[in-house]
C-alpha positions in Angstrom: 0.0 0.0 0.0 1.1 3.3 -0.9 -0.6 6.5 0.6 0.5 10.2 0.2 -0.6 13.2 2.5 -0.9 16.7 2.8 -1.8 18.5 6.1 -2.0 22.0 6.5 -2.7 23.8 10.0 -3.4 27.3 11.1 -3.8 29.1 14.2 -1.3 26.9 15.0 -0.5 27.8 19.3 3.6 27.8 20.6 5.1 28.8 23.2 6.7 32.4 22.6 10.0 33.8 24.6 10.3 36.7 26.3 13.3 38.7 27.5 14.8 37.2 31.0 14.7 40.9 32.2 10.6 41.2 31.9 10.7 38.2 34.9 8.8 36.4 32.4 9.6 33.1 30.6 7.2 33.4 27.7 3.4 33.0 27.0 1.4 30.7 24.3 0.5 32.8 20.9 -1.2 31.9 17.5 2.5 31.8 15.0 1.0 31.0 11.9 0.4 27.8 9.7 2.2 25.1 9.5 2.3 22.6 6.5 3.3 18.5 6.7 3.5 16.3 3.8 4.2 13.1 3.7 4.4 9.4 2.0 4.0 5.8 4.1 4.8 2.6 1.8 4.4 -1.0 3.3 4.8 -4.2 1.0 3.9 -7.6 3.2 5.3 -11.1 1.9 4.8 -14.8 2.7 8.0 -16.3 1.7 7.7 -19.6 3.0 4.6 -21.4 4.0 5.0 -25.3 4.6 3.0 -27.2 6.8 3.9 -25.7 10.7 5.9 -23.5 9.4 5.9 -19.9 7.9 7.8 -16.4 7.4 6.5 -14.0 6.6 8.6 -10.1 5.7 6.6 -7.0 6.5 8.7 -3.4 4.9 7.5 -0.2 5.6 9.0 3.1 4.7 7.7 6.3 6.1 8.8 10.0 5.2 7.3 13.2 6.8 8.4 16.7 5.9 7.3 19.7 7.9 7.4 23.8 7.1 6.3 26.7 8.7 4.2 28.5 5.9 3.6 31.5 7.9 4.5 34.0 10.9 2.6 36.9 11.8 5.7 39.2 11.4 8.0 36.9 9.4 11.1 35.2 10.6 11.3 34.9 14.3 15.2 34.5 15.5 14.6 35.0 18.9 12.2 31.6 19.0 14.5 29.9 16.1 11.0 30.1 13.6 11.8 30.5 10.2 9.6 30.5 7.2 10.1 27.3 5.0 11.9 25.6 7.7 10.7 22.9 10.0 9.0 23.6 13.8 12.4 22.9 15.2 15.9 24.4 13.7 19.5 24.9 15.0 20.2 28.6 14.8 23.4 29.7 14.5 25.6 32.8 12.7 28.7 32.2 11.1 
């Protein structure tokens, strides 16, 4: 079997940081959408099946890529958001 998806979610809640001098850590905000496609492929085989006995193979291959499609005021540094990149990125400047 072979299936294919596309998932696209908005008003999509995350934590947001604040400066450590507001005595704050942060509150929960609406950053934008999100988009997740994907592709899950499983194959199942009987190899051998002869009287008591029996194997049997079971593949399955699973492939999920996320983006962030929007922010309400663009790239977001301080929280590591970036448009067309995943949820979760390692920022750092050269």
């Amino acid at each position: 079997s072979i299936e294919y998806y596309v998932t696209n979610t908005s008003d999509l809640l995350a934590p947001q940081p604040l400066p450590n001098s507001t005595g704050f850590g942060g509150f929960t905000t609406n950053i934008g959408e999100t988009q997740n496609r994907g592709i899950e492929m499983s194959l199942s085989t009987l190899n051998i099946e002869k009287g008591d006995f029996s194997w049997s193979t079971d593949v399955i291959f699973t492939r999920n890529r996320e983006k962030i499609v929007s922010l309400p005021n663009g790239d977001d540094i301080a929280a590591g958001r970036f448009i067309g990149q995943p949820l979760t990125v390692f920022y750092d400047l050269k």
